[in-house]
C-alpha positions as CSV (number, residue, x, y, z in Angstrom):
1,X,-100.2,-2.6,-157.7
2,X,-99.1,-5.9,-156.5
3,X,-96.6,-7.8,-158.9
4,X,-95.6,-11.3,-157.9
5,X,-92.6,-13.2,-159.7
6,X,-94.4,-14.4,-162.5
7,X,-97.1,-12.0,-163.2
8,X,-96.9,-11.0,-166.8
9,X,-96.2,-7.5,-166.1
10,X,-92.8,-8.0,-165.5
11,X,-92.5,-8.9,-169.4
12,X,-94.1,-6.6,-170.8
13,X,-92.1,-4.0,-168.7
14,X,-88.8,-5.7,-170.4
15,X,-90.8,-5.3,-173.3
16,X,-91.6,-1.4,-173.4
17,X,-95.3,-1.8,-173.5
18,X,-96.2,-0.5,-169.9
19,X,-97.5,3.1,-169.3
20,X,-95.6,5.3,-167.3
21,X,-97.5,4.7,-164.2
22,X,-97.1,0.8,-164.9
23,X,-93.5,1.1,-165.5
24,X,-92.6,3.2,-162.0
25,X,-94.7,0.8,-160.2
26,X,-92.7,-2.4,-161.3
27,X,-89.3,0.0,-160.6
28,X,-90.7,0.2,-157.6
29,X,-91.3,-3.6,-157.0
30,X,-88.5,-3.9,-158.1
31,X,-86.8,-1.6,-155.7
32,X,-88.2,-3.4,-152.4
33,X,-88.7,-6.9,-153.4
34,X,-85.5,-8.8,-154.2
35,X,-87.8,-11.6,-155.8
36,X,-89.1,-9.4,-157.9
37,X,-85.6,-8.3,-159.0
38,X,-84.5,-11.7,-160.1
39,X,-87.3,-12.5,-162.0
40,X,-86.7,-9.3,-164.4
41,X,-82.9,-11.0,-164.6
42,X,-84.3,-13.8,-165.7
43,X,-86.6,-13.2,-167.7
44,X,-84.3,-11.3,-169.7
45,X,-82.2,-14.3,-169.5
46,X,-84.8,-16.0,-171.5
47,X,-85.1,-13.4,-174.4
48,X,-81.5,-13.2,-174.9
49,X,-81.9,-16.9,-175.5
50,X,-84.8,-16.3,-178.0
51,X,-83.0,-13.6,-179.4
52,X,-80.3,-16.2,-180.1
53,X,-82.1,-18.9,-181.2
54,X,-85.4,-17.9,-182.9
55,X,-84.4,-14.0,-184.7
56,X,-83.6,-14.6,-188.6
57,X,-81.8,-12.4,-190.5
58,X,-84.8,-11.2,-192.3
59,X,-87.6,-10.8,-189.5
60,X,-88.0,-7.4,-190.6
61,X,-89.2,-8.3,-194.3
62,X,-91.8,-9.8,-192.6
63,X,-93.5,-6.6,-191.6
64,X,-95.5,-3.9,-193.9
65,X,-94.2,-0.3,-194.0
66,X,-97.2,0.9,-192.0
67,X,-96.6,-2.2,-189.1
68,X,-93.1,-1.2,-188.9
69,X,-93.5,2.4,-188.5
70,X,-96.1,1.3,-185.6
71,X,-93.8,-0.2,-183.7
72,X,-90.8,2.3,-184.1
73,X,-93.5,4.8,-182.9
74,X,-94.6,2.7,-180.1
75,X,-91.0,1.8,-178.8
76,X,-90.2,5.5,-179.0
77,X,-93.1,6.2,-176.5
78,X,-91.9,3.5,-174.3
79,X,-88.4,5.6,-174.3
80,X,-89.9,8.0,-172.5
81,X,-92.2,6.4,-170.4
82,X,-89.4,5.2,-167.8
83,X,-89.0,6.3,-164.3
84,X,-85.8,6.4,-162.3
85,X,-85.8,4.1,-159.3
86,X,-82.2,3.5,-157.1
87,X,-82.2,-0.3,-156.4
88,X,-80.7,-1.6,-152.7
89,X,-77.9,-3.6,-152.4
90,X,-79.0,-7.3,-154.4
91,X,-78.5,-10.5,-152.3
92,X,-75.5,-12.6,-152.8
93,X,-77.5,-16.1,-154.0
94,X,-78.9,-16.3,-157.3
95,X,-81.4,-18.6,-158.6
96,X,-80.2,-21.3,-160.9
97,X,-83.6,-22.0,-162.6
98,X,-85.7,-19.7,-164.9
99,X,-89.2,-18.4,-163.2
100,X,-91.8,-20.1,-165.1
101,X,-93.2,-18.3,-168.1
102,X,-97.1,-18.6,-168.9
103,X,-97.3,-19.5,-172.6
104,X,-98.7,-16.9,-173.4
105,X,-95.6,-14.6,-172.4
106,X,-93.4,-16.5,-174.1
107,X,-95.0,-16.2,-177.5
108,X,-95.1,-12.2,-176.6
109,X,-91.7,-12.1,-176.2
110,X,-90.8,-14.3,-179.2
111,X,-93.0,-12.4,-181.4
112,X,-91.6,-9.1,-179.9
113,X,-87.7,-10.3,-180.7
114,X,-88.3,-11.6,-184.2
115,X,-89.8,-8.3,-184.8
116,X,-87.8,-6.0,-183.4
117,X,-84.5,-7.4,-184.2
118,X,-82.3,-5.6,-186.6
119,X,-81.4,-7.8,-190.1
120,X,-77.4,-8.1,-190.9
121,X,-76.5,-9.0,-194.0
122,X,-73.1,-9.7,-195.8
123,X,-71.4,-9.4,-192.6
124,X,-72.2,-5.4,-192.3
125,X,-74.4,-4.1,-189.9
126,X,-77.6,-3.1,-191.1
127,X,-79.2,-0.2,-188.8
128,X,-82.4,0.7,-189.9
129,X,-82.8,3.8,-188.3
130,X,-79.9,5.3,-190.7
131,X,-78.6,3.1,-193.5
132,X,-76.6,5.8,-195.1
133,X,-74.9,5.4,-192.1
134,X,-73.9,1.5,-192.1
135,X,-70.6,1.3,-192.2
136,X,-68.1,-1.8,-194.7
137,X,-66.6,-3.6,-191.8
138,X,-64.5,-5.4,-194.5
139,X,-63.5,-2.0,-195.6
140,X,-62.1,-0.7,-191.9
141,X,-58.5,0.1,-192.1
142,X,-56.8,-2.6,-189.7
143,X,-55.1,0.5,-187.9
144,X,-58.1,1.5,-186.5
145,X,-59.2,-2.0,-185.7
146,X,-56.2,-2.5,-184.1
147,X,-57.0,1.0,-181.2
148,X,-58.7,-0.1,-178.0
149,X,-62.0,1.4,-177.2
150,X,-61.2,5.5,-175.8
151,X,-61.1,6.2,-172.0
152,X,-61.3,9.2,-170.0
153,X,-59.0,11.5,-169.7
154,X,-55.9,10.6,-167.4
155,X,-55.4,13.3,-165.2
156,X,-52.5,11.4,-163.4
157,X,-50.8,12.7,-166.3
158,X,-49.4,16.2,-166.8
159,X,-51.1,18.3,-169.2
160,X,-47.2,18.7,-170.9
161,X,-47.4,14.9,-171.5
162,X,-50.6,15.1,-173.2
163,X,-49.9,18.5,-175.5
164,X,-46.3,16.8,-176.2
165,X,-48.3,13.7,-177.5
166,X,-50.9,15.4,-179.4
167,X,-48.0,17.0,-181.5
168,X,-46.4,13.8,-181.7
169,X,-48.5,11.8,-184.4
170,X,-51.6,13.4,-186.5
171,X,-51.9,9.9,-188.3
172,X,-52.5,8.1,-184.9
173,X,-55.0,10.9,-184.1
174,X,-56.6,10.6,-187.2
175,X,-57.3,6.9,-186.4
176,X,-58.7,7.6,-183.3
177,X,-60.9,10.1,-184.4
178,X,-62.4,7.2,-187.1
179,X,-62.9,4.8,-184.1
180,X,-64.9,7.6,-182.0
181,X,-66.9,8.0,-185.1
182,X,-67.9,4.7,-185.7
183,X,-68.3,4.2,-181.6
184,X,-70.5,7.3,-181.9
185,X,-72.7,5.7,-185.1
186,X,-72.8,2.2,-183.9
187,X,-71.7,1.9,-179.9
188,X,-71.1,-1.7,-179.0
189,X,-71.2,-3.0,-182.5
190,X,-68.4,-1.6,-183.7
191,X,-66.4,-3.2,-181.1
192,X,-68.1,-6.7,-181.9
193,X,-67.7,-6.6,-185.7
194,X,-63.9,-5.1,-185.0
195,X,-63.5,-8.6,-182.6
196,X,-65.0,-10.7,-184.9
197,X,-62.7,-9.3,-188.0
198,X,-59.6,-9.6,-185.4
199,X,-60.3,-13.5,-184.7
200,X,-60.1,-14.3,-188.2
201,X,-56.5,-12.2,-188.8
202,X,-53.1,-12.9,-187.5
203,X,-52.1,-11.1,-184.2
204,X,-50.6,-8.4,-185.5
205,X,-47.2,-7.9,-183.8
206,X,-46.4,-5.5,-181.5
207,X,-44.7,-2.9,-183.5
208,X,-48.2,-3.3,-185.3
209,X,-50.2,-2.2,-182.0
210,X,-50.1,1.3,-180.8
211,X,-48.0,2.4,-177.3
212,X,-49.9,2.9,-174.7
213,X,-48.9,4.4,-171.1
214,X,-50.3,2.9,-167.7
215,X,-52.4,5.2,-165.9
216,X,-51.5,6.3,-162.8
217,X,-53.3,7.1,-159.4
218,X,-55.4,10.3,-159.0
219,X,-55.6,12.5,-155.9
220,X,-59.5,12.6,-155.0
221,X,-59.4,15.9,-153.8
222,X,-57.5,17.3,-157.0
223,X,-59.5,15.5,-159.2
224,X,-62.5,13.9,-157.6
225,X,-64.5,13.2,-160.7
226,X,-63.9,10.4,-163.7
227,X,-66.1,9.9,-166.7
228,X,-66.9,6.6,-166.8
229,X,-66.4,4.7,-170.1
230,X,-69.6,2.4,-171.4
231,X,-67.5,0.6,-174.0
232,X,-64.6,-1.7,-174.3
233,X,-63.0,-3.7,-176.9
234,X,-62.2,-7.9,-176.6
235,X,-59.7,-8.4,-178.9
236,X,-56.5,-8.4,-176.4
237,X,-57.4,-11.9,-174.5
238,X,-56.9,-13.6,-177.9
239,X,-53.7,-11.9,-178.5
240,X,-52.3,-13.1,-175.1
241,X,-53.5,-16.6,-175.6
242,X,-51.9,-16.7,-178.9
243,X,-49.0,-15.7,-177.8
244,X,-48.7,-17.8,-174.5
245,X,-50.1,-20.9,-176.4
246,X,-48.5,-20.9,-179.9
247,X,-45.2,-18.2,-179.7
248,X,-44.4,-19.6,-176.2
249,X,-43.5,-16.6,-175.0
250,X,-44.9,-13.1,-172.8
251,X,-47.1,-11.5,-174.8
252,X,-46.0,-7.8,-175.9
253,X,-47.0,-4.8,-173.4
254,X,-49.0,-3.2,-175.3
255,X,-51.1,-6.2,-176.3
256,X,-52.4,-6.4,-172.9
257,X,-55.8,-4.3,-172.4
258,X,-57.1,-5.1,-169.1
259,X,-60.4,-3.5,-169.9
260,X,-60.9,-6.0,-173.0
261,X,-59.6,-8.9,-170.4
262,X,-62.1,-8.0,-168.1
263,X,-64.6,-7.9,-170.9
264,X,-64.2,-10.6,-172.3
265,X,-66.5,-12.4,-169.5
266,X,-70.0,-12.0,-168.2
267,X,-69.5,-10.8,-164.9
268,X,-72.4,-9.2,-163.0
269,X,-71.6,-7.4,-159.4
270,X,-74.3,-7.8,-157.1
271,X,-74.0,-4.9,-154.7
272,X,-75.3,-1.0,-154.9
273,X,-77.5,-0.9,-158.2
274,X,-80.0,1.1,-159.9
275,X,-82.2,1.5,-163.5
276,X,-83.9,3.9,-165.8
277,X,-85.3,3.9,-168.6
278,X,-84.1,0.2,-169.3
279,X,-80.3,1.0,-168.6
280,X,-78.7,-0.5,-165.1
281,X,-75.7,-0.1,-163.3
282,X,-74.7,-2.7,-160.7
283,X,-71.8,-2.4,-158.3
284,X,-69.6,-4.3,-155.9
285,X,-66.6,-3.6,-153.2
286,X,-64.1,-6.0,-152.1
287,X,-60.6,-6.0,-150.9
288,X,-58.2,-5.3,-153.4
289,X,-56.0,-8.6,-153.5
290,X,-52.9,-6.8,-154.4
291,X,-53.4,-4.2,-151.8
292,X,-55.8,-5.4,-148.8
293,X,-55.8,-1.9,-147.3
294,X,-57.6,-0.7,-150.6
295,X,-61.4,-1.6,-152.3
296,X,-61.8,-2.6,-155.7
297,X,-64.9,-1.3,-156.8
298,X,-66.4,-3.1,-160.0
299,X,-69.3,-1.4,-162.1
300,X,-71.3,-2.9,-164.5
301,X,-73.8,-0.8,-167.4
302,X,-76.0,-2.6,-168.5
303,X,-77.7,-1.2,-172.1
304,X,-81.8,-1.2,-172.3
305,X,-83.2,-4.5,-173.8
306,X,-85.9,-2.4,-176.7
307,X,-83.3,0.2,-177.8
308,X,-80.4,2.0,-177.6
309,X,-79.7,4.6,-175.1
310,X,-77.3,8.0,-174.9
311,X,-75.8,7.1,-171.2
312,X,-73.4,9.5,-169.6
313,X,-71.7,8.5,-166.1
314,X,-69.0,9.8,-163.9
315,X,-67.7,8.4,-160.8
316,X,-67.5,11.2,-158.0
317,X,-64.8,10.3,-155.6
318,X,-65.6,11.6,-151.6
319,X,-62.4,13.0,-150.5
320,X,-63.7,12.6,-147.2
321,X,-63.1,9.1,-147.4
322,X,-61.2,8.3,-150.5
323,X,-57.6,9.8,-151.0
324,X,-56.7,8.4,-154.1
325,X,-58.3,6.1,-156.8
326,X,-57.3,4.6,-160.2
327,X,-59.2,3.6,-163.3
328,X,-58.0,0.2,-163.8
329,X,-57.3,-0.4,-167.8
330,X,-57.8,2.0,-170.7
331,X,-54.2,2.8,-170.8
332,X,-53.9,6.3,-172.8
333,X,-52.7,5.9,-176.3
334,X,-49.1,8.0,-177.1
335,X,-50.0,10.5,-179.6
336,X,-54.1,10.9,-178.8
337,X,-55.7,13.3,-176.0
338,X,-59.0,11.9,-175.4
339,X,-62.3,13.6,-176.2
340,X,-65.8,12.9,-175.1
341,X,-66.5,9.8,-174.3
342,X,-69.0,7.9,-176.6
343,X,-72.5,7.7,-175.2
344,X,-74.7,5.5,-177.2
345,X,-74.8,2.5,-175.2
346,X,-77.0,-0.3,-177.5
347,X,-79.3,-2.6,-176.6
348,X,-78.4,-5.6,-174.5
349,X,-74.8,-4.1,-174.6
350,X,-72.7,-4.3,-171.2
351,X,-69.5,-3.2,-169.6
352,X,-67.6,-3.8,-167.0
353,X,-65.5,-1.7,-165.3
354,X,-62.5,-1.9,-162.4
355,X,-61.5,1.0,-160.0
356,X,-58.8,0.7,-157.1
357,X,-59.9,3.3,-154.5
358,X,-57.6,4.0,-151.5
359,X,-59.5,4.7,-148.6
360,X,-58.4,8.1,-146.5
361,X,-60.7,7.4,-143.4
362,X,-62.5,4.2,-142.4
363,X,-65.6,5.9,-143.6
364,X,-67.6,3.3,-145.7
365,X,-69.1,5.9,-148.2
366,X,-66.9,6.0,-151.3
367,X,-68.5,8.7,-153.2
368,X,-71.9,8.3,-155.9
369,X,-72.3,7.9,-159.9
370,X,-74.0,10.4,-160.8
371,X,-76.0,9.2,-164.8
372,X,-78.2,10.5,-167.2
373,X,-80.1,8.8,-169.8
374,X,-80.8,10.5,-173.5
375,X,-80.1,13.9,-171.8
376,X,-82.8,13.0,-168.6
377,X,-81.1,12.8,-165.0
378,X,-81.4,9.4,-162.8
379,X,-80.9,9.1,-159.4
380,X,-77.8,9.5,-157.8
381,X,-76.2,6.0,-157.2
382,X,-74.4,6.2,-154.0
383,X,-71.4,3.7,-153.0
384,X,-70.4,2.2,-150.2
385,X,-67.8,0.0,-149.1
386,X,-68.9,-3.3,-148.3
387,X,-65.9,-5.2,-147.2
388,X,-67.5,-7.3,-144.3
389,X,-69.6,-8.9,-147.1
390,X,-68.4,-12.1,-148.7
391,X,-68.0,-11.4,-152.4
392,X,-69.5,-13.1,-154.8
393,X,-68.0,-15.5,-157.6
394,X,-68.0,-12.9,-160.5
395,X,-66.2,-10.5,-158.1
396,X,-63.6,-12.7,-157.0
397,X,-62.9,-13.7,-161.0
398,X,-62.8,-10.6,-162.0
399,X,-60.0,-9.4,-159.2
400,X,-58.8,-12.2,-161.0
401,X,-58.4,-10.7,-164.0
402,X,-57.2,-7.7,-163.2
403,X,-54.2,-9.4,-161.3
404,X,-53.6,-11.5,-163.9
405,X,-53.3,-8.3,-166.6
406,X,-51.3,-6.4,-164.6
407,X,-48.6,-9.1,-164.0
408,X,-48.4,-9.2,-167.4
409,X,-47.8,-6.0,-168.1
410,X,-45.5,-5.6,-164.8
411,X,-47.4,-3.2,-163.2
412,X,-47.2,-2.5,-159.8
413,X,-44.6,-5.0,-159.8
414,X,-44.1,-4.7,-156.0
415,X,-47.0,-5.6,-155.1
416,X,-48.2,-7.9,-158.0
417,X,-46.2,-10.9,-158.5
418,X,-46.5,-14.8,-159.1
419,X,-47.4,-15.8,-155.7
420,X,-50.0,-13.5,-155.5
421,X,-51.5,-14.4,-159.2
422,X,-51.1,-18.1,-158.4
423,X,-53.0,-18.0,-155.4
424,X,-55.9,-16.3,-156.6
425,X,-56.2,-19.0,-159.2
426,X,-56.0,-21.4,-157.0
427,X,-58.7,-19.5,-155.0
428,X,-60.7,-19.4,-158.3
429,X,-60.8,-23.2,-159.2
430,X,-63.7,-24.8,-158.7
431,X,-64.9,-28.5,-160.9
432,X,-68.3,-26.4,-161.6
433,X,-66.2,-23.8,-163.5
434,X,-67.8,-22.0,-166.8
435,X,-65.4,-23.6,-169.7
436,X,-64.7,-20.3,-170.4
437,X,-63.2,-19.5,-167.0
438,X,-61.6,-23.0,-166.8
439,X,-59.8,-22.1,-170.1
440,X,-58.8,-18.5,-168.4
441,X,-57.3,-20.5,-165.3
442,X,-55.0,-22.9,-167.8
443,X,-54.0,-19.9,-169.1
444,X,-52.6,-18.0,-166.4
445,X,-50.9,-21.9,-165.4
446,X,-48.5,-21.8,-168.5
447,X,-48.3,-18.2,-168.6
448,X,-46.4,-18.5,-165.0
449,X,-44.8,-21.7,-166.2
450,X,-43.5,-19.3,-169.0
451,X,-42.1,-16.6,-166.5
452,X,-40.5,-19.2,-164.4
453,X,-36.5,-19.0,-164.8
């Protein structure tokens, strides 16, 4: 079938209400017409707005028992109705307008979010699917609160490191294993109710905040695999401004999560990508500004916009042409060994993540994600460098970003200092700069001022 930009298709595909043979044809579209592409961004642009603007807290009150057990039936056929469909590289340009909606797919879609959205109340999450399993966010130990959101397992560090630790602290471990329940329960909305709590608190002070060790770089053909993490918290960014802005002073190592930095942002790569089932992964390469020889490789997942969805994905390193790489963030926590990684991505939930990969050869194939969706297999996402290519805005902030964390926390130290973090936000100003990116820029200005002897 032939789908055009603003053929109505497109929304109900957003929407879960195309048949399987409807849904792989506008994969497909999507696949081989960039146009195409950018009209499903936007129109799910628009129904995050409507989401945020027309939902009330008690849509679902609205329904009967027998039109609400319709539609949970309905959306679970849609689940399975997806097809797998590797997207090419997307263009560097985006549009700054929406594609115009008929009427009559805007009502859809508003009628869709005010009935599918899920009710809070009291400032607890309610889930609907399980409310015996809704959990008194007021109630949360702050200890736990205070945890970032788990990582893989670091195998730059020994396996004597990591059985010394696990002796080390069972009430630390005890913690963690709450946070991975309630990640496991509620995915992304554990981490937004835990932010929300933290903005209203003190910061905690350091001796408050658990120790966490750096991770190191891993030999690609000793360990050419990484799970790949679909969560992250936001409270650190906070922490540093508060202490940068009011204490007037560094902030304290292990306040500084470079994962909740980088989070704390929309950022969306526009290189290699690929969906299924609803779920995306976008990627982009660039030069590493602290080390031009090596790529910085940023991923972003991108949750389903009807439902959650179990996602599982691991980075597979090509030794052919990678020698080492490092997961940028999710410094291990002293006293935890990390387990599985939570999979339940929610709806509309995204993350983004940073990996430095040094190159072995001057091959341009970096390796593949490999994903699956609730337990189903999608195609392989293959990466390649693409260093020629100019990188886009959200790529070059969030090198950024991950300069600016590591300075902080002195890592690298030889090859990360003031210069370098200066001049990439000098690089980043712009007078058409996102307030909240303006904001990020004075920040790293009197955090250097601070450091300056």
């Amino acid at each position: 079938m032939k789908l055009h930009p603003d053929d109505p298709r497109l929304t109900a595909y957003l929407l879960g209400e195309l048949a399987a043979d409807e849904v792989a044809a506008v994969e497909h579209a999507a696949a081989t017409d960039p146009a195409i592409r950018f009209a499903l961004r936007d129109l799910e642009t628009v129904q995050r707005v409507l989401t945020d603007t027309l939902a009330p807290a008690t849509a679902t009150t609205l329904l009967l028992p027998h039109q609400r057990e319709h539609i949970r039936r309905t959306a679970r056929d849609a689940d399975h109705a997806g097809t797998v469909v590797p997207l090419k590289s997307l263009q560097k340009s985006w549009k700054t307008w929406l594609v115009p909606l008929a009427a009559a797919a805007l009502i859809t879609l508003a009628v869709f979010i005010l009935i599918k959205t899920p009710a809070s109340t009291g400032g607890k999450l309610t889930d609907n699917s399980d409310p015996s399993a809704t959990p008194n966010w007021d109630e949360l130990p702050l200890e736990i609160a205070l945890l970032p959101a788990p990582g893989p397992a670091d195998a730059s560090h020994s396996g004597t490191d990591q059985a010394t630790a696990t002796a080390s602290s069972n009430a630390i471990a005890k913690q963690a294993a709450a946070r991975d329940a309630a990640l496991v329960a509620t995915g992304d909305e554990f981490l937004h109710k835990v932010a929300e709590r933290l903005q209203q608190s003190p910061s905690p002070p350091a001796s408050a905040l658990p120790s966490l060790s750096q991770r190191g770089s891993v030999d690609a053909v000793t360990a050419p695999t990484l799970a790949l993490p679909i969560h992250a918290g936001r409270a650190s960014l906070g922490w540093i401004s508060q202490a940068v802005r009011s204490d007037h002073q560094s902030p304290a190592p292990n306040a500084v999560r470079l994962e909740e930095i980088l989070n704390s942002f929309t950022l969306r790569p526009v290189g290699d990508a690929a969906i299924a089932h609803g779920v995306s992964i976008a990627t982009e390469s660039l030069a590493c500004p602290w080390k031009p020889s090596a790529t910085l490789l940023l991923i972003s997942i991108r949750g389903a916009v009807d439902s959650a969805r179990e996602v599982i994905a691991t980075f597979h390193a090509d030794p052919a042409a990678v020698a080492r790489y490092r997961l940028l963030g999710f410094a291990p926590v002293s006293g935890v060994v990390p387990g599985p990684l939570p999979s339940r991505l929610p709806a509309k939930a995204s993350t983004t993540l940073a990996i430095e990969i040094e190159p072995s050869s001057s091959a341009t194939a970096l390796g593949t994600i490999e994903w699956s969706i609730d337990g189903q297999p999608a195609a392989t996402l293959p990466l390649t460098r693409q260093l020629a290519a100019e990188p886009s805005d959200d790529a070059r902030f969030a090198s950024l970003l991950c300069t600016f964390a590591q300075w902080l926390v002195r890592d690298q130290p030889a090859l990360i200092d003031a210069e370098i973090l200066a001049a990439l936000a000098r690089e980043s100003a712009s007078p058409t700069l996102p307030p909240d990116r303006a904001d990020l820029l004075k920040l790293i200005w009197e955090a250097l001022k601070l450091a300056d002897p």
